[in-house]
N, C-alpha and C positions, 0 to 999 in steps of 0.2 A: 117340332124338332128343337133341342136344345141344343147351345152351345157345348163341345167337349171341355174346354177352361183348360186346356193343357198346362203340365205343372212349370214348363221350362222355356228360357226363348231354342229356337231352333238353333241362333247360331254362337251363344258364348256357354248357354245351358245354365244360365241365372234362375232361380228361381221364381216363379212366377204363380203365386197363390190366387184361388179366387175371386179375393177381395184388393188383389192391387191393381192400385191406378197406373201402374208402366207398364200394362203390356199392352203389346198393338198384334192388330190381326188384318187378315186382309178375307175378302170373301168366300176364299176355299179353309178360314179359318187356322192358314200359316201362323206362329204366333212366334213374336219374339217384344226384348226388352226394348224399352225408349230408346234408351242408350243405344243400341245396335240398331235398329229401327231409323231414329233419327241421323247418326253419326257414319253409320259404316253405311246403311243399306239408302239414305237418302229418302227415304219416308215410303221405296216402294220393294214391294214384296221380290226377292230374287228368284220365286218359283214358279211363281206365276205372271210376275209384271203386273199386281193388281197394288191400290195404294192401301198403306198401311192406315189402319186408323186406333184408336184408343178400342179396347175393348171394353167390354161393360162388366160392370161386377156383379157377383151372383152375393145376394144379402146371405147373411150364415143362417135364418130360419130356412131357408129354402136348401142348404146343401145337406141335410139327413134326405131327403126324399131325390135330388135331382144332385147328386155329388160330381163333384168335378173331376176329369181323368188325371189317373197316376201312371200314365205313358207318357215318358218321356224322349221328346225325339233329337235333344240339345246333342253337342258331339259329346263321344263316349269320354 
């Protein structure tokens, strides 16, 4: 099972590419930026109550085969 890499945080809809260091995820793979992560959510997930953590980057030889999702779930 691979991470989906969602492109967006959930809650400002920043962009969030697969190779950036600010996005955080929590274990049902909620994703949002540092900034809202740290600042507004207090480092834990508002939908689950799990804790936020840094997500991991996918290296770019690996996204032609395993590409990261273009569903975005940020507000419209």
């Amino acid at each position: 099972m691979i991470l989906d890499m969602c492109p967006d945080c959930q809650l400002c809809g920043r962009d969030l590419p697969p190779d950036s260091p600010d996005a955080r995820i929590c274990s049902f793979e909620c994703t949002f930026c540092a900034d809202c992560a740290d600042n507004r959510l207090g480092g834990i997930c508002p939908n689950c109550g799990g804790k936020l953590e840094p997500r991991p980057t996918r290296e770019a030889r690996w996204l032609e085969k395993y590409p990261a999702s273009d569903v975005r779930k940020g507000p419209s």
